[in-house]
BAVO-582209 format. One line per field, with one value per residue: x, y, z of N, C-alpha, C in turn; residue in three letters. Coordinates in pm, 1 decimal. Last residue first. Example, Ala and Ser with C-alpha at 12.3 -4.5 7.8 and 13.67 -1.06 7.14 Angstrom:
! residues 2
n_xx = 1285.0:1319.0
n_yy = -225.0:-569.0
n_zz = 708.0:780.0
ca_xx = 1367.0:1230.0
ca_yy = -106.0:-450.0
ca_zz = 714.0:780.0
c_xx = 1290.0:1320.0
c_yy = 3.0:-330.0
c_zz = 787.0:780.0
residuo = ser:ala
***
This chain:
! residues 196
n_xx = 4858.6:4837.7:4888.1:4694.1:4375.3:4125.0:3735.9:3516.9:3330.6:2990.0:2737.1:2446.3:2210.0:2060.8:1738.4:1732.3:1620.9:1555.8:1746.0:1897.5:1655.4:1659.6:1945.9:1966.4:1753.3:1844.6:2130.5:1977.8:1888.7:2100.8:2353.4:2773.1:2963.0:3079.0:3210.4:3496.8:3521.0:3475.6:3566.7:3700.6:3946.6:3997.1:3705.6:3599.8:3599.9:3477.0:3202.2:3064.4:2769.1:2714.8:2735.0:2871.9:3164.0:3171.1:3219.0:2998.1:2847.6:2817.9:2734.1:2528.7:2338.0:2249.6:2148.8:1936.2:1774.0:1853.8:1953.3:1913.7:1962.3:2218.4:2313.1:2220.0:1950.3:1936.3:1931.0:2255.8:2536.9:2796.5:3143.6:3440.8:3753.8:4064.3:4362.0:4575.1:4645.3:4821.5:4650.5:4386.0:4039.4:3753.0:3641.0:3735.7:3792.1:4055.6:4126.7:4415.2:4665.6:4921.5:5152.1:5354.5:5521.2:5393.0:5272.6:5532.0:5544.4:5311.3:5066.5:4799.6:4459.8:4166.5:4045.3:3768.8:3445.3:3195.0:3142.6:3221.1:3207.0:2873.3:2650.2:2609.1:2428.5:2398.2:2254.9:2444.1:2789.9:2936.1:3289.8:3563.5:3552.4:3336.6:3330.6:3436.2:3490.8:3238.5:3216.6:3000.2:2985.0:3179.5:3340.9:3134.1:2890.7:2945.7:2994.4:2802.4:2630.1:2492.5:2400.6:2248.7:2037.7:1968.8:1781.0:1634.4:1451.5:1363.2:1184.0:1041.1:889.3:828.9:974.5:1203.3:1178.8:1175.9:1193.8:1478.6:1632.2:1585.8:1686.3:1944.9:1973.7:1745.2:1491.7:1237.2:995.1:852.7:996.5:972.0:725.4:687.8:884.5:753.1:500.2:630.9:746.7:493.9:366.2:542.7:554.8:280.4:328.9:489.4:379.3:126.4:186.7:173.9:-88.9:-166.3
n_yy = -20740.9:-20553.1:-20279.4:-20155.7:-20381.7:-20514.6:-20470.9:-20725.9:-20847.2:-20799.3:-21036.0:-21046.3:-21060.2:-20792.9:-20654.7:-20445.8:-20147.1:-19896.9:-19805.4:-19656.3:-19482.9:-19340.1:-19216.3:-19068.1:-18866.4:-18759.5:-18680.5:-18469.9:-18293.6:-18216.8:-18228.3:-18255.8:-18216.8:-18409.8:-18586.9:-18605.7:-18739.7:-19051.7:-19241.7:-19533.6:-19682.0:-19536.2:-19532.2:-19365.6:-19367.0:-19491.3:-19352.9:-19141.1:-19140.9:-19345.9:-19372.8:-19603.3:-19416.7:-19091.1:-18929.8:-18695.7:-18811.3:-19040.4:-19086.5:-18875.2:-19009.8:-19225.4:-19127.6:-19022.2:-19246.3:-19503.6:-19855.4:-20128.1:-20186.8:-20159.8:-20452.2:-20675.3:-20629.4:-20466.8:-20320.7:-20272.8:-20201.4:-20334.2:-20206.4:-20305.6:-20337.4:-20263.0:-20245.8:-20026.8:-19774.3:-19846.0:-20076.2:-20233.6:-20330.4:-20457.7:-20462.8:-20530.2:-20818.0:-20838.6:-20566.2:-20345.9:-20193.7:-19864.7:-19778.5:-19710.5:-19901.4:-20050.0:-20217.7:-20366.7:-20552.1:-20628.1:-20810.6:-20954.5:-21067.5:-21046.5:-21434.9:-21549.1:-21536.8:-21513.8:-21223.7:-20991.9:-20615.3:-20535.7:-20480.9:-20392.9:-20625.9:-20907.9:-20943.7:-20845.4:-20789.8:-20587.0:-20717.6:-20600.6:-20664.3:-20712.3:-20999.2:-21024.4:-21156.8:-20955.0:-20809.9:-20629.2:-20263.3:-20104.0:-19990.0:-19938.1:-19840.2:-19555.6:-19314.9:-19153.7:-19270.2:-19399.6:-19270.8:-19092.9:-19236.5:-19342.6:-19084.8:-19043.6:-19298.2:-19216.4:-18985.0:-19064.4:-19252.4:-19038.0:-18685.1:-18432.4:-18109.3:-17813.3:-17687.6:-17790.9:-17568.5:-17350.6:-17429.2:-17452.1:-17175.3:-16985.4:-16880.0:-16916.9:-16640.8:-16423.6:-16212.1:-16172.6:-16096.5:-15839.0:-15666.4:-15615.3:-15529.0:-15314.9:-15211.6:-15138.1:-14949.1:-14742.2:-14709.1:-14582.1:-14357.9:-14217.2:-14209.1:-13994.6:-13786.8:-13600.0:-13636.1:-13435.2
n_zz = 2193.9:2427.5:2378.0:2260.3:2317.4:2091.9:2164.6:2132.1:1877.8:1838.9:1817.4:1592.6:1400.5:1256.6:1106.7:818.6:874.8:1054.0:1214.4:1016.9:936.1:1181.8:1176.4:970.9:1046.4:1283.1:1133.8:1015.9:1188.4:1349.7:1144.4:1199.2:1279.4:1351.4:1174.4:1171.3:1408.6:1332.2:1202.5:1302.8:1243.3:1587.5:1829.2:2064.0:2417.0:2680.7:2902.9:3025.9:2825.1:2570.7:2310.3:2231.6:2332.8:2151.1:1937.4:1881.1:1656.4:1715.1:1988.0:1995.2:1825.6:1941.0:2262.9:2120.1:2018.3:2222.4:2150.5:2079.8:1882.6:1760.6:1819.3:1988.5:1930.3:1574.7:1400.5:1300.6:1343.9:1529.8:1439.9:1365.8:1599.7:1638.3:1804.8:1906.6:1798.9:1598.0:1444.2:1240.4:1204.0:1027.0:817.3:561.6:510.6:590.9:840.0:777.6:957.8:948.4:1125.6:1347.7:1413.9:1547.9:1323.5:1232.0:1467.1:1454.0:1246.1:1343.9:1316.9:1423.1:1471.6:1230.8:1308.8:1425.8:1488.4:1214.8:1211.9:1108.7:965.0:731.8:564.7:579.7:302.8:137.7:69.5:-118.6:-267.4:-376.1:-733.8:-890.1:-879.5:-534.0:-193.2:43.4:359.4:635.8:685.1:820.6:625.8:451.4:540.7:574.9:377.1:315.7:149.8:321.0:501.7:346.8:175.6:424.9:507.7:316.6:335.9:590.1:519.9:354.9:494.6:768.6:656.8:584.1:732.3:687.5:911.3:1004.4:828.5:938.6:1200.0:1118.0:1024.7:1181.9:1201.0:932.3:936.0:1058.6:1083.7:743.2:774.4:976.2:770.1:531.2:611.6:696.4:497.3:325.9:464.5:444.8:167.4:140.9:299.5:166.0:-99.5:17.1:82.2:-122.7:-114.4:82.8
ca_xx = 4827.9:4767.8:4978.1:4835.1:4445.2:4236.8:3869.6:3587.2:3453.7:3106.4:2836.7:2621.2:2215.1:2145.8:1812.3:1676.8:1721.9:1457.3:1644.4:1929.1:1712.8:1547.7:1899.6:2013.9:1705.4:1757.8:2141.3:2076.5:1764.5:2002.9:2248.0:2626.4:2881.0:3087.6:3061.0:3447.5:3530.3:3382.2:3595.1:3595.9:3936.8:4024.4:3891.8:3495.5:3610.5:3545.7:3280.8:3164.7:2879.5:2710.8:2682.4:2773.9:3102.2:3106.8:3276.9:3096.7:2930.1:2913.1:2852.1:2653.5:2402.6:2322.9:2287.4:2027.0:1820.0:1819.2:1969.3:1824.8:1833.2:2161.6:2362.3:2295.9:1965.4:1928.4:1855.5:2154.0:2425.6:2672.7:3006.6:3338.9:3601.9:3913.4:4291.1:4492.9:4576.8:4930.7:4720.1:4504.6:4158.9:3852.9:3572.5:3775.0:3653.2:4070.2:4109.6:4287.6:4617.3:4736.6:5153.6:5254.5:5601.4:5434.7:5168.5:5430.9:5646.2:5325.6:5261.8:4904.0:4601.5:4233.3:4030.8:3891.6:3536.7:3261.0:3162.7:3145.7:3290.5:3001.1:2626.6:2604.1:2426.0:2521.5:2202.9:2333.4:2719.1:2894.2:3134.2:3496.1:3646.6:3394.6:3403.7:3344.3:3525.5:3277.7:3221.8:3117.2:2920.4:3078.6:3353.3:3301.7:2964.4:2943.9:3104.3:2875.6:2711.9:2566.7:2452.0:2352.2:2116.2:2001.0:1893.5:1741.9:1535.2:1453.3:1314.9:1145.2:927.2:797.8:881.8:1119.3:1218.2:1137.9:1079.9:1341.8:1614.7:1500.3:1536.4:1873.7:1995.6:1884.4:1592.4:1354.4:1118.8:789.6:956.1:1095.6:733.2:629.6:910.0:865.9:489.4:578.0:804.9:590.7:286.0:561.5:660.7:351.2:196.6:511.8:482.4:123.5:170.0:312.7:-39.1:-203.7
ca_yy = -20734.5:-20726.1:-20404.8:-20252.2:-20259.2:-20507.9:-20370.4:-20584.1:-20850.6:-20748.0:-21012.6:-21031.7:-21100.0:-20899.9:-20667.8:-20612.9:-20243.8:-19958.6:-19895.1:-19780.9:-19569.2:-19383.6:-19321.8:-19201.1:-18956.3:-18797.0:-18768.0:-18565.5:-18352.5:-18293.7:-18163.8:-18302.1:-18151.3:-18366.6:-18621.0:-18575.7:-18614.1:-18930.4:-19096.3:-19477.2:-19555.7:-19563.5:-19570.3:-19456.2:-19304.1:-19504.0:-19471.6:-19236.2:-19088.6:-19333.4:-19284.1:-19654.9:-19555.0:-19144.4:-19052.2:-18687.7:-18669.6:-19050.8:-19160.6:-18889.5:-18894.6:-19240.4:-19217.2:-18933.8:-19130.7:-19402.2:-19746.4:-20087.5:-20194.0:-20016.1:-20380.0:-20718.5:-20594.5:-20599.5:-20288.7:-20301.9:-20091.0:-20384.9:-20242.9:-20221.3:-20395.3:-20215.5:-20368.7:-20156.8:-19762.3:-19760.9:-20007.5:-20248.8:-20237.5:-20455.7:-20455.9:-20396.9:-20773.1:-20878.6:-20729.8:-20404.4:-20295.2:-19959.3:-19828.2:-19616.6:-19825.8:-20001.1:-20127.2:-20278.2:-20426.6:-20550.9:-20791.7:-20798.7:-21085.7:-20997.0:-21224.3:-21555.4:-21463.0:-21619.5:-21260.1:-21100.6:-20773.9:-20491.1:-20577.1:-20268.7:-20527.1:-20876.3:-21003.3:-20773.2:-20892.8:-20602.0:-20672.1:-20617.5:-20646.4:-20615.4:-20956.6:-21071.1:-21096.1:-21073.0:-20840.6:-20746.6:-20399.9:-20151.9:-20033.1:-19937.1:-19977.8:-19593.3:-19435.1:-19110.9:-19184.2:-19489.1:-19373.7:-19008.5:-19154.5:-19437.2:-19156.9:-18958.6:-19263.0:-19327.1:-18938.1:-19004.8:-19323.7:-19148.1:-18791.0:-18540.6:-18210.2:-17875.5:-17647.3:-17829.3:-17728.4:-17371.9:-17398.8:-17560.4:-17310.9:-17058.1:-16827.4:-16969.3:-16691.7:-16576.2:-16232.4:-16183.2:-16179.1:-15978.7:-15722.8:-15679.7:-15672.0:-15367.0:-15181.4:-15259.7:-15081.1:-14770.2:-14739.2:-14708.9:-14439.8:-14251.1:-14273.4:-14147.8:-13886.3:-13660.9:-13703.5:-13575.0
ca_zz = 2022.9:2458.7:2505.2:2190.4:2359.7:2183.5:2100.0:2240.6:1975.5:1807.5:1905.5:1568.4:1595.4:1204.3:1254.5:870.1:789.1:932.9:1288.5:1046.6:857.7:1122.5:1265.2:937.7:938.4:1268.6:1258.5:904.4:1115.4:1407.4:1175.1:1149.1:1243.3:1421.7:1203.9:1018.2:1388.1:1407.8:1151.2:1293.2:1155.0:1441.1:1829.6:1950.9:2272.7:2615.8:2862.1:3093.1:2950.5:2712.1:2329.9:2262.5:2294.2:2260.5:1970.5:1978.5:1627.9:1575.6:1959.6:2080.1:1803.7:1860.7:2236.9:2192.9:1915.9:2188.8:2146.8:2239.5:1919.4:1841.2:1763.4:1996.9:2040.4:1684.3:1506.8:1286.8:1352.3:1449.0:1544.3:1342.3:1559.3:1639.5:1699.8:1907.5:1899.1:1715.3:1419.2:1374.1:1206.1:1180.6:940.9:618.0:469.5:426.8:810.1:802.9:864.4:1012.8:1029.7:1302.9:1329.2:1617.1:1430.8:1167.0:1370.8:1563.0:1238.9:1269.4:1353.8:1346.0:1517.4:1325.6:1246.4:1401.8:1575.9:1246.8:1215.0:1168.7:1104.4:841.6:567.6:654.8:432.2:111.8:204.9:8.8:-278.8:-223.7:-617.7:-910.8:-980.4:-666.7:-319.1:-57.6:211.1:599.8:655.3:889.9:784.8:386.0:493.1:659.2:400.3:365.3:98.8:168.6:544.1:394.0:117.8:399.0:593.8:386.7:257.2:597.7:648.1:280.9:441.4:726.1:762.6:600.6:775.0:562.5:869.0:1015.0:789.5:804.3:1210.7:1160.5:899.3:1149.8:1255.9:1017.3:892.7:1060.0:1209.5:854.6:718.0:940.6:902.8:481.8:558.1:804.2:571.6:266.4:464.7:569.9:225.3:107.6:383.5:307.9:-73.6:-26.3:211.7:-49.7:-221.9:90.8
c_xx = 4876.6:4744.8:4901.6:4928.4:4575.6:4318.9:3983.6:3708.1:3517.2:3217.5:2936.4:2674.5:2421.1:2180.5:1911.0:1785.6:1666.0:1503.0:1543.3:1812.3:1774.4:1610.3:1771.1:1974.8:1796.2:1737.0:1984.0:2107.2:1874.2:1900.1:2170.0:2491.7:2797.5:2977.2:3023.5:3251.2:3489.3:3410.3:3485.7:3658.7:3778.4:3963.8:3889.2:3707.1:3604.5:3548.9:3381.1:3224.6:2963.3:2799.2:2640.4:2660.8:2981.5:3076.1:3290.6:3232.2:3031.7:2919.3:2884.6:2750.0:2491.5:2419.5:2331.0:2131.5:1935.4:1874.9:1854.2:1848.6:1823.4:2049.3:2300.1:2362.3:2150.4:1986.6:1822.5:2070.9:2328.3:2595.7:2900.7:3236.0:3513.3:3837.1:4120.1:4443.2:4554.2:4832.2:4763.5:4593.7:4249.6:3974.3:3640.7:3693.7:3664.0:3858.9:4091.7:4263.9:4474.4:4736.9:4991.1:5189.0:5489.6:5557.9:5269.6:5382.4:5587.8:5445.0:5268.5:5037.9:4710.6:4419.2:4139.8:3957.0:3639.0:3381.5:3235.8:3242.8:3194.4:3059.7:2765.3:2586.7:2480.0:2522.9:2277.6:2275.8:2555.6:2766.4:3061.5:3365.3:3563.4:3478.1:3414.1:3417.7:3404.4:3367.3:3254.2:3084.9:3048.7:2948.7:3275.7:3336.9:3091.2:2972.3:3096.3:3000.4:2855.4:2649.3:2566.0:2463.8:2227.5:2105.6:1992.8:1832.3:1621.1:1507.8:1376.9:1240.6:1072.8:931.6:905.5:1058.3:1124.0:1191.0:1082.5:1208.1:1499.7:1518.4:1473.7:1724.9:1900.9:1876.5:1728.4:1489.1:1167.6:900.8:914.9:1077.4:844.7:650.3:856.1:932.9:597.2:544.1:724.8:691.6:422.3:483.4:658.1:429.6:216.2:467.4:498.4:220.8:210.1:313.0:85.3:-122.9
c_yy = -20856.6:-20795.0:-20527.9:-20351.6:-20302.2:-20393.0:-20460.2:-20564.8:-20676.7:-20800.4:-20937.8:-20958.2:-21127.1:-20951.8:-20768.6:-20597.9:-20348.2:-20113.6:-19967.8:-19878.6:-19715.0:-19509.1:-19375.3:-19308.1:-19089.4:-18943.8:-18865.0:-18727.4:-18491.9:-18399.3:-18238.2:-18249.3:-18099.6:-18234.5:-18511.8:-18539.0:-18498.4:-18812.1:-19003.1:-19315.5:-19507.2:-19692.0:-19585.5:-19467.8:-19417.0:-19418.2:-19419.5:-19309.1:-19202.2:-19273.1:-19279.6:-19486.4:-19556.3:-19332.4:-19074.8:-18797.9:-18630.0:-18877.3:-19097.5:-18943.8:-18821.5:-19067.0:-19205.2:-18960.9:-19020.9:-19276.9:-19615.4:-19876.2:-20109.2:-20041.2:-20255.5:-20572.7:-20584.3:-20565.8:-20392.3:-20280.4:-20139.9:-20266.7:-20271.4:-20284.1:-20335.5:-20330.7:-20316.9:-20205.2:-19928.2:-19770.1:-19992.2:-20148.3:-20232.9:-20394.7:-20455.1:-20405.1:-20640.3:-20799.3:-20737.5:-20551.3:-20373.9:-20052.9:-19922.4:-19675.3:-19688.0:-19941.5:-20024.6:-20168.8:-20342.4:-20444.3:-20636.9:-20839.2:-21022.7:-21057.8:-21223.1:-21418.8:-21504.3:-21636.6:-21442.1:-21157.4:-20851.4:-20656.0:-20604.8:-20358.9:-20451.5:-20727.1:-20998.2:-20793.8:-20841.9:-20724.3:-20659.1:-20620.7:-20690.1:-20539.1:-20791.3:-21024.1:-21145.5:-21093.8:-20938.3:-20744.7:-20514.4:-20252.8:-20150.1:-20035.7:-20013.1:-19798.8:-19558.4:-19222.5:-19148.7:-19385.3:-19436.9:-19121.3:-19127.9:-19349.5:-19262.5:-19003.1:-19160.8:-19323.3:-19085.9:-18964.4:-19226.2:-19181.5:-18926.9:-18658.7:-18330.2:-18051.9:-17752.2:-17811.2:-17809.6:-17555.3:-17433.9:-17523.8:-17407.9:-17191.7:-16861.6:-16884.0:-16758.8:-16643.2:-16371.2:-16259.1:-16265.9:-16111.0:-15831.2:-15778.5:-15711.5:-15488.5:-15305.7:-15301.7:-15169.7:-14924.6:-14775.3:-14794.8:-14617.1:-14372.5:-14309.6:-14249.9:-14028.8:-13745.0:-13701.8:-13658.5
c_zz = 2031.9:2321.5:2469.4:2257.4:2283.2:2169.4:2214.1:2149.1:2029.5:1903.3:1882.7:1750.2:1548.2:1377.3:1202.8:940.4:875.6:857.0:1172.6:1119.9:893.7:978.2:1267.1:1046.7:933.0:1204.2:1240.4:1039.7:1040.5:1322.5:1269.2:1192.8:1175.2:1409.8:1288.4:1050.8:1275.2:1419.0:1234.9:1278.5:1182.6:1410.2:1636.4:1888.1:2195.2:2486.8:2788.5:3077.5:3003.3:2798.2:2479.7:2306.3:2320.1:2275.0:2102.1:2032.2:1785.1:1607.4:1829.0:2075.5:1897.7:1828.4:2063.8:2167.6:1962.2:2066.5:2144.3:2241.4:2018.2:1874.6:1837.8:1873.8:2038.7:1798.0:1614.4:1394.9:1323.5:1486.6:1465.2:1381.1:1484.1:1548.7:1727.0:1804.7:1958.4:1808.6:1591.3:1349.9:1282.4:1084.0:1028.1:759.8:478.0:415.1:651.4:735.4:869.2:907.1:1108.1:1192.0:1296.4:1549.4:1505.1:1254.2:1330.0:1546.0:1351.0:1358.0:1297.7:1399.8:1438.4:1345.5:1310.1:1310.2:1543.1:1360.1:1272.2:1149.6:1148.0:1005.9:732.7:706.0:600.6:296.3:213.0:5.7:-132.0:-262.1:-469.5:-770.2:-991.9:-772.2:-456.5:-171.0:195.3:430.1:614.8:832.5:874.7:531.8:474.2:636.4:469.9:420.8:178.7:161.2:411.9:454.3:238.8:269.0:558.8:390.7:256.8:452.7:609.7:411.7:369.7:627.0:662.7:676.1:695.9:574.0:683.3:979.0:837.8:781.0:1026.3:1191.4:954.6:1054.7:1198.9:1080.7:989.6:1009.0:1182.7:991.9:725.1:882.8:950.4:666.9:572.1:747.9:637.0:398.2:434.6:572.8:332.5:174.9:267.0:325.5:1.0:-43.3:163.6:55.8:-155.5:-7.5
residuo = unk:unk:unk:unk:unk:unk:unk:unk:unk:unk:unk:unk:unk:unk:unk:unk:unk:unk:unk:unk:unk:unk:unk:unk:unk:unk:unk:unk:unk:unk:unk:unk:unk:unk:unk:unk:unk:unk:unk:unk:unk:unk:unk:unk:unk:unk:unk:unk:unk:unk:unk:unk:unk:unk:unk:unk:unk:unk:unk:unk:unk:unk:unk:unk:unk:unk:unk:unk:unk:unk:unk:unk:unk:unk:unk:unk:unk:unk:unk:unk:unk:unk:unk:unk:unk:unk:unk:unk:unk:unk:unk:unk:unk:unk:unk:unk:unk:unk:unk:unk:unk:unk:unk:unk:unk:unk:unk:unk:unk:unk:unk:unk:unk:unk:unk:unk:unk:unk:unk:unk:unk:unk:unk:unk:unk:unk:unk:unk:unk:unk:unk:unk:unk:unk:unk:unk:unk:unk:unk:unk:unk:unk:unk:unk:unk:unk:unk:unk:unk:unk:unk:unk:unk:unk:unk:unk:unk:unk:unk:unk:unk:unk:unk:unk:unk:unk:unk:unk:unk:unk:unk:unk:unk:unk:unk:unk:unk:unk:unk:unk:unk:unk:unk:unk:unk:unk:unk:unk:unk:unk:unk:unk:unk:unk:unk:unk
***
């Protein structure tokens, strides 16, 4: 009996150690969800991964100040302004490979055209109307607008850099953006280089 007893250990630890395994996250993205924030810390997430990750640089309008480009608090992430005179580029340039952006950074010209950065606010006129699907189709697949069939998302948007991103990190910034004060901004259509 006493040589049992190791056995009859070993075989309990054995079977906790499997159990306990068996309840474990399968994958990064399973453990990530098992520790997904809600409410108020999923939009702080989101707003951590939005700041961090560049997304103003582009996509909110500026000011000069004293410590260079400042951002536009009430502008926040509401892309080129629609009363904006459009971008205008030396075509030498563009068509040397050579990009120039507007004086706020919200528009971009280069070898592809002349880009717009889009309004992410939650105004109709930005992702209001958007689904959580659509957003995470446009920045990790550069999908316009995150709709089959359309157009690619065009420099310097960096969607490839996005590509692999988490469900839960998608989640939260798109809880975030829908959280910001709506801005009513018309983005201008992208010109093609034939029409610079």
């Amino acid at each position: 009996m006493r040589n049992l007893i190791p056995f009859f250990l070993g075989a309990f630890c054995l079977a906790v150690s499997a159990v306990s395994c068996s309840n474990a996250p399968k994958t990064t993205e399973e453990a990530a969800a098992a520790h997904m924030p809600t409410g108020d810390e999923l939009v702080k997430r989101g707003e951590y991964l939005v700041t961090s990750m560049g997304c103003n640089d582009c996509h909110s309008p500026k000011k000069p100040g004293p410590n260079g480009l400042e951002l536009i608090p009430e502008l926040l992430l509401s892309g080129f302004q629609a009363e904006n005179p459009p971008m205008m580029t030396d075509t030498s340039l563009t068509n040397k490979g050579f990009s120039v952006f507007y004086p706020d950074l919200t528009a971009a010209a280069g070898p592809w055209g002349i880009s717009y950065a889009a309004n992410l606010t939650p105004d109709v006129t930005g992702i209001g109307t958007w689904t959580e699907e659509q957003f995470k189709k446009a920045i990790t697949q550069g999908i316009f607008k995150g709709l089959d069939g359309t157009r690619t998302l065009l420099p310097p948007m960096p969607w490839l850099n996005l590509t692999q991103l988490t469900d839960q990190d998608v989640k939260a910034m798109f809880a975030y953006l829908k959280s910001i004060p709506p801005v009513r901004n018309v983005v201008p259509a992208p010109v093609p280089p034939n029409e610079m």
